[in-house]
N, C-alpha and C positions, 0 to 999 in steps of 0.2 A: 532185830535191834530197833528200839526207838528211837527217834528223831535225835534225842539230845544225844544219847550216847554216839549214836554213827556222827553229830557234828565234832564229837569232841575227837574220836577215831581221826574223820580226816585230818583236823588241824592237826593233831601229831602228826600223821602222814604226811602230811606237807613239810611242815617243822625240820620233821627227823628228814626229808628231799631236802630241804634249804641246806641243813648242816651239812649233811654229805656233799654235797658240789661245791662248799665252803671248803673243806677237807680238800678233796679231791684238787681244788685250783691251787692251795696253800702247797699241796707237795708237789704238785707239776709244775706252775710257774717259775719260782725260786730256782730249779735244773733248767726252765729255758733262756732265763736270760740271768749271769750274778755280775753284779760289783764285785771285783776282789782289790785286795795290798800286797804289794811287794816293795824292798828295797832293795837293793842293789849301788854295785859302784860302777855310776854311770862311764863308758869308752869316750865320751866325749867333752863333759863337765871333769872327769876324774875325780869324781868326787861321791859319797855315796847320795842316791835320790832316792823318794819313796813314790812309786807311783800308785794310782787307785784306775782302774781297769774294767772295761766291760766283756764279761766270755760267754757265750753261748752255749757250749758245751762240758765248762768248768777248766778246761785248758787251755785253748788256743785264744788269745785276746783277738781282741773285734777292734776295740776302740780304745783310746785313753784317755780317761776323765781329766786327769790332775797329773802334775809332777814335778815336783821342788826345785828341779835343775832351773825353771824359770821364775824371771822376776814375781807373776802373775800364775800360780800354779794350774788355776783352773785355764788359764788360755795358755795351750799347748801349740805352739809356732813349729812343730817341725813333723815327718810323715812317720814319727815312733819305731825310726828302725831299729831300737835298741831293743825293742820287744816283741816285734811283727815286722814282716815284711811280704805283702799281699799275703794275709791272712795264716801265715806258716812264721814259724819263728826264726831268725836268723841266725846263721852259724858264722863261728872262727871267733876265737877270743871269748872277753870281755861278753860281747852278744849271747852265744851261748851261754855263758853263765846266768847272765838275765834270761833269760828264756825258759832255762832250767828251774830257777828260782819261780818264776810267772808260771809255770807247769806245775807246783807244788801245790 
């Protein structure tokens, strides 16, 4: 090969290496950490809320972003037991249903 072809060789090579780990983070990352939405009718408001949610493994929520039960959606005042409770979702009532809902 001459010089010009083998440059133009590698820059594809590289190229088509960039794309690929582009791909590759695009489908991995999005399964290690998502946002998700749920509604439900909150045990303690009585009322329906919609919460927006961080889960690591697509089911079990981590964290809660937002949720309409308060004045201020994004500042969440309370420890989210309506849809966690150290890191497993809480039973009896009302709670499971949000759990079950937040699992879908």
């Amino acid at each position: 090969m001459d010089g010009l072809l083998l440059g133009w060789f590698t820059t594809f090579l590289v190229a088509l290496g960039v794309v690929l780990m582009l791909v590759i983070a695009v489908v991995l990352l999005p399964r290690a950490v998502r946002m998700r939405t749920a509604s439900f009718v909150c045990p303690w408001r009585r009322r329906t809320v919609t919460v927006r949610y961080v889960t690591c493994d697509g089911t079990h929520p981590v964290t809660m972003v937002s949720c309409t039960a308060f004045a201020d959606p994004t500042i969440v005042t309370c420890g989210a037991p309506c849809i966690c409770g150290e890191g497993r979702p809480t039973g009896g009532g009302a709670g499971r249903e949000a759990a079950e809902l937040l699992a879908d």
